[in-house]
C-alpha positions in Angstrom: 64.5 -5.0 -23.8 64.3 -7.1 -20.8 64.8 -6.1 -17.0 66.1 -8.4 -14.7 65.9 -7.9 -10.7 67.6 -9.5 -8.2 69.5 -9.3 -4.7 73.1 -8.9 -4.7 75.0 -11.2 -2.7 78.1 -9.9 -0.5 80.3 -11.7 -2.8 79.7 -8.9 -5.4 82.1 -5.8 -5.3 81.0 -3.0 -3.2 77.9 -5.0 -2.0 77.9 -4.1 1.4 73.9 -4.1 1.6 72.0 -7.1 0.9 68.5 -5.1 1.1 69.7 -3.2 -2.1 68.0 -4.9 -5.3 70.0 -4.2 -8.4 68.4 -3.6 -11.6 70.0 -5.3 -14.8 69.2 -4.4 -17.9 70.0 -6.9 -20.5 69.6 -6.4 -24.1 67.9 -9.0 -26.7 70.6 -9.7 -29.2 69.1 -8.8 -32.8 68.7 -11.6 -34.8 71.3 -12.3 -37.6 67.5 -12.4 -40.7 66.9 -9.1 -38.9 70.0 -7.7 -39.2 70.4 -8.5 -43.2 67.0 -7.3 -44.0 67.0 -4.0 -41.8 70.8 -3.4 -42.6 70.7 -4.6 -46.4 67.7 -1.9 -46.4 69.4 1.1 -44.7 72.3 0.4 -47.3 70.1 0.5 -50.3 69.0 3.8 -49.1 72.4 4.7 -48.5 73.3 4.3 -52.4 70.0 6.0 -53.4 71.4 9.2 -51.8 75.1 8.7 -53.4 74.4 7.3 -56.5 70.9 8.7 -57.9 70.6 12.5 -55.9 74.3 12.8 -55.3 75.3 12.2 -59.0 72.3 13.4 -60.4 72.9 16.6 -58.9 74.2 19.0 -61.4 77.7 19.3 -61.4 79.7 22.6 -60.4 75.6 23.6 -58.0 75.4 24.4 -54.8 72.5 24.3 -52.7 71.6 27.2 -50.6 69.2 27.0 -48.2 67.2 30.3 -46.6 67.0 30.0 -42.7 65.0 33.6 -42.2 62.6 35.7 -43.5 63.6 38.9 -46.0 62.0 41.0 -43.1 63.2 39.2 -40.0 65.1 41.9 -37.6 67.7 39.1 -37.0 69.2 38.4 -40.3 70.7 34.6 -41.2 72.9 33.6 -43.4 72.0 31.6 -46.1 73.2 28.2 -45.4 75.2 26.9 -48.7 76.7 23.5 -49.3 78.7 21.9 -52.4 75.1 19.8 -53.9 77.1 16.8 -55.2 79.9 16.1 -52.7 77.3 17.2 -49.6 74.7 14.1 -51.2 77.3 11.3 -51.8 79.2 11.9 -48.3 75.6 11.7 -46.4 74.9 8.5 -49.0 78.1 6.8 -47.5 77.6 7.6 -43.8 74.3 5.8 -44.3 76.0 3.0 -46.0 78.4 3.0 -43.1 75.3 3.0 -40.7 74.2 -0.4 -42.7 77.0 -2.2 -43.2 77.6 -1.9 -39.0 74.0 -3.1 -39.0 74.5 -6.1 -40.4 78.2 -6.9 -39.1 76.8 -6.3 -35.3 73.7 -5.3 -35.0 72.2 -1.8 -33.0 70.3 -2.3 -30.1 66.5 -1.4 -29.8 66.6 2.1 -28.5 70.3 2.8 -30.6 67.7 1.8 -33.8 65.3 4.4 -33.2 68.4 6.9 -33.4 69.5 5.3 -36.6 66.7 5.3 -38.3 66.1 9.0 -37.4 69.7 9.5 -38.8 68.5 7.7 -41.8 66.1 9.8 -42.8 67.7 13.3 -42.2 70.6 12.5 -44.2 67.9 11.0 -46.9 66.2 14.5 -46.7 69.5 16.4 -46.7 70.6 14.8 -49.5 67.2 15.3 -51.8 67.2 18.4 -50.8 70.6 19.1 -52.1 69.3 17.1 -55.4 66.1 19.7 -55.6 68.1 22.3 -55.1 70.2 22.2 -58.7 66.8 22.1 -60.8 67.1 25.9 -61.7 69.1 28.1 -61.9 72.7 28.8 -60.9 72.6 30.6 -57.6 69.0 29.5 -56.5 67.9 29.8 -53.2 65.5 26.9 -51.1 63.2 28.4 -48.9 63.9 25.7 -46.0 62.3 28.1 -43.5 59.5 28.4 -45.3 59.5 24.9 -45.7 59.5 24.0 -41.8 56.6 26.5 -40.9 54.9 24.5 -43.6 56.0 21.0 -42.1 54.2 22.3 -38.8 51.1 24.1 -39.5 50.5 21.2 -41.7 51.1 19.0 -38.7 48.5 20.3 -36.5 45.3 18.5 -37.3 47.6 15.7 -37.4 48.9 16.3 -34.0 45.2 17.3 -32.2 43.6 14.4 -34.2 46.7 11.8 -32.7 46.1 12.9 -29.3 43.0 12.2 -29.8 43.7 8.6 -31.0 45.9 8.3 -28.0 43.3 9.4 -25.5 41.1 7.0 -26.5 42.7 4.0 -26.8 45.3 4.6 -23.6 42.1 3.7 -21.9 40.8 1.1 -24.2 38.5 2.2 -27.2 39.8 2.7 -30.8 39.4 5.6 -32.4 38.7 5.2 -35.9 36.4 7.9 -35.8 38.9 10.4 -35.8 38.2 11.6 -39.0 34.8 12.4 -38.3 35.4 14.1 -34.9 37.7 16.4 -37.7 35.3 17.6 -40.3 32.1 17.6 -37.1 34.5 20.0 -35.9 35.1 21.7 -39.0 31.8 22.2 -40.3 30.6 23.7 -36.8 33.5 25.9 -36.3 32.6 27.5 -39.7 28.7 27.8 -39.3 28.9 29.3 -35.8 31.8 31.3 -36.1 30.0 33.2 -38.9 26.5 33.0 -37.0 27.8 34.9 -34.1 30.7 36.9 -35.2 32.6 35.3 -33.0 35.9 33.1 -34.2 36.4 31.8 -30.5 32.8 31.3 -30.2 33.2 29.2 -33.2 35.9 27.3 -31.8 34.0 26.4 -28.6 31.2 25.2 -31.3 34.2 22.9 -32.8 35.1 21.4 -29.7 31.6 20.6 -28.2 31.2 19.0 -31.8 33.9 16.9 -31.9 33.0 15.6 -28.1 29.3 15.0 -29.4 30.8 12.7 -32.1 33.1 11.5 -29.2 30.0 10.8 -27.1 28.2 8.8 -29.6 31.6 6.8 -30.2 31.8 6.0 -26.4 27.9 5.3 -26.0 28.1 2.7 -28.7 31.2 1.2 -28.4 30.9 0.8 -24.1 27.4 0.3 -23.4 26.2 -1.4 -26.3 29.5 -3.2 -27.6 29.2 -2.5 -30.9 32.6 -3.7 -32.9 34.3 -0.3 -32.6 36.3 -0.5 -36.1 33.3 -0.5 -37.8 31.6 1.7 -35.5 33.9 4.5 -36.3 33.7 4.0 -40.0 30.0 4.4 -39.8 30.8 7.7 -37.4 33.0 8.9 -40.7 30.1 8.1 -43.2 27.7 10.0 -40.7 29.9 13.0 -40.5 30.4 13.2 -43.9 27.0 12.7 -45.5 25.9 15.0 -42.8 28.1 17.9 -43.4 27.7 17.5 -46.6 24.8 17.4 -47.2 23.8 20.8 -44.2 26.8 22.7 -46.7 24.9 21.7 -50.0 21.5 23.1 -48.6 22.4 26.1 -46.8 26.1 27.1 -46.5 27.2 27.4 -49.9 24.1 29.3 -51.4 24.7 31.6 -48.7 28.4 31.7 -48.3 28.4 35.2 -46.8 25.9 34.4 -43.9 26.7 31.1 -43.0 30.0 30.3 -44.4 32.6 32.9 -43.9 34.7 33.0 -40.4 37.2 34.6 -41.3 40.2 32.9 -39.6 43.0 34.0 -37.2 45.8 35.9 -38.0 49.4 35.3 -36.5 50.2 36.7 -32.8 53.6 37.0 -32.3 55.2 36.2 -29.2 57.6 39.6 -28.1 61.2 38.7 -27.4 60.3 34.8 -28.4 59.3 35.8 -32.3 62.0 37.2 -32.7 64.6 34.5 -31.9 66.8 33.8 -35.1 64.8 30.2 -36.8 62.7 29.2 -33.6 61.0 32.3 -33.3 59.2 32.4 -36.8 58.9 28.7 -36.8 57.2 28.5 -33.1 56.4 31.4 -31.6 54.9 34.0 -34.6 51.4 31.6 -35.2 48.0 31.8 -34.4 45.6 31.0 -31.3 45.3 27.2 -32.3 48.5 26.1 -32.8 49.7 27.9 -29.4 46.5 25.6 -27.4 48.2 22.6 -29.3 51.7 23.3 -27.7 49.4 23.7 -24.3 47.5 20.1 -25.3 51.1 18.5 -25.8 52.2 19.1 -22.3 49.0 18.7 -20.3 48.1 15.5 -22.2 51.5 13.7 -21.7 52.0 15.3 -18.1 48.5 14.3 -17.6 48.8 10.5 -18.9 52.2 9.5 -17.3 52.8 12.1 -13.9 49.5 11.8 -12.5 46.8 9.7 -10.7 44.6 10.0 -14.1 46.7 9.1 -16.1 47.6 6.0 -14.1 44.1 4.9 -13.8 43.2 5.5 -17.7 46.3 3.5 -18.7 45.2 0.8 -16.1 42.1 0.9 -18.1 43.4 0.1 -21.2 45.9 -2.7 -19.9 43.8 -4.5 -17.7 40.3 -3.4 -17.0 39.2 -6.0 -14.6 42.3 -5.6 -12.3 41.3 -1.9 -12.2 37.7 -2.7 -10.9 39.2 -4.6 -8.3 41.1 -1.7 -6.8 38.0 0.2 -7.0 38.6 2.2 -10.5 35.4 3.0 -12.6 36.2 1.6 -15.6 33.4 2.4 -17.9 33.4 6.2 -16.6 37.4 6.2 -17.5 36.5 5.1 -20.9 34.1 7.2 -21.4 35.8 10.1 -20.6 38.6 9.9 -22.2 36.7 9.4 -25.6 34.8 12.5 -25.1 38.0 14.2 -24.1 39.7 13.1 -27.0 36.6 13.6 -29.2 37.0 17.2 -27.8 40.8 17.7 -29.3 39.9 16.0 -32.8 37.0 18.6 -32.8 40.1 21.2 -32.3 41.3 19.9 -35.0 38.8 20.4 -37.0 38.2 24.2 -36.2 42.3 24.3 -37.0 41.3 23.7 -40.6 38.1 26.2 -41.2 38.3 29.1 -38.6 42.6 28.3 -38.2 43.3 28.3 -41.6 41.3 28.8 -44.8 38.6 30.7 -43.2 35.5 28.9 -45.1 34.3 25.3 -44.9 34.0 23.0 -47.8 32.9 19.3 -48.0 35.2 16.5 -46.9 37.7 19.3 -45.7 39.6 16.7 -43.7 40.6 14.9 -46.4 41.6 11.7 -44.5 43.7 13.8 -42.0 41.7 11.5 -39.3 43.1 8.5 -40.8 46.6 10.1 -40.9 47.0 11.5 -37.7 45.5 7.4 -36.7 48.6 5.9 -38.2 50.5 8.7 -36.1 49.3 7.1 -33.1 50.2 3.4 -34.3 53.8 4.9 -35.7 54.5 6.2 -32.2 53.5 3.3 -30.3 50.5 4.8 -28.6 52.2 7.4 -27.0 51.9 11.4 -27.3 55.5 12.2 -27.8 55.5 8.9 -30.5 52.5 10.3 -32.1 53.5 14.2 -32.3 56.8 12.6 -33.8 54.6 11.0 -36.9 52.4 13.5 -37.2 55.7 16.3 -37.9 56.9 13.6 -40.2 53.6 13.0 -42.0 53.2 17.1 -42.0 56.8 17.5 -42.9 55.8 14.9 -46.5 52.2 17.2 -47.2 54.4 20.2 -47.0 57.3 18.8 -49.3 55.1 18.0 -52.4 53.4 22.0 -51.9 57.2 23.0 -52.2 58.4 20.2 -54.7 55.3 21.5 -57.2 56.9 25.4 -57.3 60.6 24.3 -57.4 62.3 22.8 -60.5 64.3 19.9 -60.2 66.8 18.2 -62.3 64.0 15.5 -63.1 60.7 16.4 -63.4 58.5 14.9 -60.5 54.8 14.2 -61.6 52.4 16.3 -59.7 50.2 13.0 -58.9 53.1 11.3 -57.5 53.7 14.3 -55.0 50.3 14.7 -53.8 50.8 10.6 -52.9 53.7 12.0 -50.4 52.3 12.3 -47.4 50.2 9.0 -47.7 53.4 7.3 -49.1 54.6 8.6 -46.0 52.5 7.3 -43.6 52.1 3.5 -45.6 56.0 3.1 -45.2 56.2 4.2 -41.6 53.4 1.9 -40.6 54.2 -1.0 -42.8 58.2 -0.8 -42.3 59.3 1.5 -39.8 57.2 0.2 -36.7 58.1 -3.1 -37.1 56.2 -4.8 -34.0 54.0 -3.0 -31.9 51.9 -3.6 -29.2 48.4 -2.0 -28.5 47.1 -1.7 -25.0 46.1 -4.7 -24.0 42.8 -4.2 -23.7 42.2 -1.7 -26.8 38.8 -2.8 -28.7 38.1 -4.8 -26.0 34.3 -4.4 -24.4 34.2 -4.2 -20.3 30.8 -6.4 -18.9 31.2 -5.3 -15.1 31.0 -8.4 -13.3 
């Protein structure tokens, strides 16, 4: 997308003020390679949904789909389409989407729409496919299936704004992952040491900003090379939680290793609207400060004077020092900030969720919710986006491994999902991207 400004002349209709500057956006024509690869791809897609889950669905099936809990004071019907004729039509309006590809070509912002469009008819259809596996008159929890998609998401979510933190004002974060399990292991250990689960999370977050602190000491005053930096930050986390749960937490899992974890609050009147309710508003303590971190990071990043100055940061440092900006203070705040919410992200897992730590907890969640912040082009609404996506992929092979389909999926293959997921986006979905400028990039004040 290119913007073009210029001054009208008076010759132009209704130009009666030459001060006025009008804006022209033109669009970059697609190229015609781009068009045949991205179209020819949309339409193979297309017939996977018609031919392979449309008539591979069992004939005469329906799929019925549960939008509400058995106990829900609302009740919802049960959503039920015709399996077979539901997956082919969906196939061919994705064929349709393809074929208009590659005839014209959708412009860059109508191709983010498409692509979305893409994938819930690819979903809708698979869906309908899973759903004739047993028997006649089977229901698909896809409620349950959502408030799956999302409280997987959260680590992914915490650890991307994290990412995004970071390297808005110019320092990869790589170490992500450690920030997690630091986070983790110290929400366990002092949530049990002090009774206390919110106690324990304050432990999480000051752990993950320790690990944020170290990342920003190294990486800004010493200029070490911050890929590898934050691999070694990993390593260190790991070996070191590892090793403190080996010694002491699990041969005294009562006294050192059981949190407990919170329970669901539910929000009066909100909890109880029909689908949104149970989905957003019936959770616990965690995910309702992630909805809280959502709007205060974006608000803070693009509608205020701190947000201007870290993304100045991270686009051009030395212009920033000119104006008088302190560049190495931005930077290093915004890692120990973001350190702070991948340290969140860690307590989400122990103290949010399972209630117990156990080694390597994370399980590469850090490197996840990174490719969430490269899938949505460095920005927080971009990144929650890929997270939900990636969250939406851990919580289909949980569901795919209790439901029977009408051809038996391997359990390895499904536990691939969600890093399937995230290798596809990346690699074919993001197609170019651009970093900030100066992410990775060490500031020498001159």
């Amino acid at each position: 997308m290119e913007r073009v400004s210029s001054s009208p002349s008076p010759a132009l209709p209704g130009a009666t003020n030459p001060d006025v500057i009008v804006h022209a956006v033109v669009e970059v024509p697609v190229s015609r390679r781009r068009r045949l690869v991205t179209g020819s791809a949309i339409i193979l897609v297309g017939l996977v949904c018609a031919v392979l889950l449309g008539m591979g669905s069992r004939s005469g099936y329906d799929a019925s789909f549960q939008l509400a809990p058995a106990d829900a004071s609302i009740k919802v019907p049960n959503v039920t389409l015709p399996a077979r004729v539901s997956a082919v039509l969906l196939g061919l309006v994705v064929v349709g989407l393809g074929v208009t590809q590659i005839a014209r070509g959708f412009g860059k912002r109508s191709m983010r729409w498409v692509l979305t469009s893409v994938g819930l008819c690819f979903m809708v259809a698979f869906l309908c496919w899973s759903a004739t596996g047993g028997n006649k008159g089977s229901t698909l929890d896809l409620l349950g299936l959502l408030q799956q998609s999302i409280f997987l998401a959260i680590p992914l979510i915490l650890g991307a704004l994290a990412g995004v933190l970071c390297e808005r004002s110019g320092v990869i974060n790589v170490a992500i992952e450690g920030q997690m399990l630091s986070g983790a292991w110290a929400g366990a250990l002092f949530a049990t040491l002090v009774h206390n689960k919110g106690l324990g999370l304050l432990a999480a977050v000051m752990a993950g900003g320790l690990m944020g602190l170290l990342l920003a000491v190294f990486a800004i005053r010493y200029f070490v090379n911050q890929v590898v930096l934050g691999v070694v930050l990993n390593v260190l986390a790991l070996g070191l939680t590892g090793f403190i749960y080996d010694a002491l937490m699990a041969p005294n899992q009562d006294t050192l290793n059981n949190p407990g974890f919170f329970g669901p609050v539910k929000i009066p009147v909100l909890g109880d609207i029909p689908i949104v309710g149970p989905l957003l508003f019936d959770t616990n303590v965690i995910v309702y400060l992630t909805y809280l971190l959502i709007v205060v990071i974006d608000v803070a990043l693009f509608r205020t004077r701190w947000g201007l100055r870290a993304r100045a940061v991270g686009e051009h440092p030395k212009a920033a020092d000119t104006v008088g900006i302190n560049v190495l203070r931005t930077r290093y705040r915004n890692v120990v900030y973001g350190g702070m919410v991948a340290g969140l992200a860690g307590a989400f897992l122990t103290i949010g969720a399972v209630g117990a730590f156990s080694k390597n907890i994370s399980s590469g969640k850090g490197f996840i919710a990174l490719a969430a912040v490269i899938f949505g082009r460095w920005s927080p609404r971009g990144a929650i986006g890929a997270a939900l996506l990636f969250g939406f992929a851990d919580a289909l092979q949980t569901v795919l491994s209790f439901t029977q389909t009408p051809v038996t999926i391997p359990s390895s293959f499904l536990a691939m999902l969600p890093y399937l997921a995230t290798l596809f986006a990346v690699a074919g979905l993001v197609g170019r991207v651009r970093a900030p400028a100066a992410d990775g990039e060490p500031y020498v004040k001159g």
